[in-house]
C-alpha positions as CSV (number, residue, x, y, z in Angstrom):
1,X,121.1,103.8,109.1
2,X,117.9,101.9,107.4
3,X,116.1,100.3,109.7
4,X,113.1,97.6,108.6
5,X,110.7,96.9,111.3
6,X,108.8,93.6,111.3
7,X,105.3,94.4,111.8
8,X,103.3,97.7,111.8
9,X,105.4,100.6,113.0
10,X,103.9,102.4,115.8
11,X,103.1,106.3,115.7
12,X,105.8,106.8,118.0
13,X,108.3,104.9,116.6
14,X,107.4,106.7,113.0
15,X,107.7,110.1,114.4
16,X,111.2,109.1,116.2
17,X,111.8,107.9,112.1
18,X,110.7,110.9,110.6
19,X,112.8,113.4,112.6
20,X,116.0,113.0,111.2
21,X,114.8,114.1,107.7
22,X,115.9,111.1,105.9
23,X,112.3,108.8,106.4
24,X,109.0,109.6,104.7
25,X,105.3,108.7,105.1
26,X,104.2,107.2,102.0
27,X,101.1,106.1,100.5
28,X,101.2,103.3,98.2
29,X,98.7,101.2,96.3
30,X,99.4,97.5,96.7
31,X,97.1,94.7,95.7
32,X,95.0,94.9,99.1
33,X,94.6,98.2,98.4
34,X,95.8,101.4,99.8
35,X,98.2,101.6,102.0
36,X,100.9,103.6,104.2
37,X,104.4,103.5,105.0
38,X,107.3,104.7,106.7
39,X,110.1,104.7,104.0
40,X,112.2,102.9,104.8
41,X,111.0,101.2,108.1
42,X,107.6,99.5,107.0
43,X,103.9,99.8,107.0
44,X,102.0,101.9,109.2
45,X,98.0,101.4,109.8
46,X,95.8,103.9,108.6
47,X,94.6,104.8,112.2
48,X,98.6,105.7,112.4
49,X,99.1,107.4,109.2
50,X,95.9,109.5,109.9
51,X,97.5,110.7,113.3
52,X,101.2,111.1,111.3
53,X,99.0,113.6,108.9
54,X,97.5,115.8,111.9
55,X,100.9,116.1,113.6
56,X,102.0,119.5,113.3
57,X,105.7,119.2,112.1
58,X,104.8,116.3,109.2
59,X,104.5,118.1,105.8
60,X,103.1,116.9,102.8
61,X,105.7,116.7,100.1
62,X,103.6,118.3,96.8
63,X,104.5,115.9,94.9
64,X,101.1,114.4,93.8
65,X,99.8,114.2,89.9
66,X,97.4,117.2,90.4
67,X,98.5,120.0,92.8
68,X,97.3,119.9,96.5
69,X,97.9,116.4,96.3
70,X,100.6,114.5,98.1
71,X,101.1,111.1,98.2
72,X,104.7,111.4,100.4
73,X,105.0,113.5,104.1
74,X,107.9,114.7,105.4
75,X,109.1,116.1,108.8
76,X,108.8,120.1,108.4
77,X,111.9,120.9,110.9
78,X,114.1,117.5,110.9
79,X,116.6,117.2,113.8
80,X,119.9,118.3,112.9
81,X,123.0,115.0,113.2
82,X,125.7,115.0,114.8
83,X,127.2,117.9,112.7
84,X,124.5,120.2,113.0
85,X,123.4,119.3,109.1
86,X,119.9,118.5,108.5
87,X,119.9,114.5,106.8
88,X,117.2,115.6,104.7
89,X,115.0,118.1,103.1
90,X,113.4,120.2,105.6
């Protein structure tokens, strides 16, 4: 299910986003400048995205121009649905 929040996402809510494998942390240049997002769900601030990129279990993605660059994060181990599949990469 997508879900759209209206506002900034919290770091909880995010993480709770993140877990089923089928939501990303993003970064994203926009006309204000940089900034991050839950896709989908909506923006995050950076003080949030910073503590989304020390959690232990969100992974960056490697899939930046240059290598050891990521611009996307994804949860390492995402929880498994109802049919014990992962939703996402893991």
């Amino acid at each position: 299910m997508t879900v759209w929040v209206t506002g900034k996402i919290t770091e909880r809510e995010a993480v709770e986003f993140m877990r089923d494998g089928q939501h990303h942390l993003a970064q994203m240049h926009t006309k204000s400048g940089i900034k991050w997002f839950v896709i989908p769900g909506g923006e995050v601030t950076d003080k949030v995205a910073k503590a989304l990129l020390e959690h232990p279990h969100i992974q960056p993605n490697n899939d930046g121009l240059f290598p050891g660059i990521s611009q996307t994060f994804r949860f390492k181990n995402p929880r498994p649905d109802k049919k014990g599949q992962n939703n996402g990469k893991s």
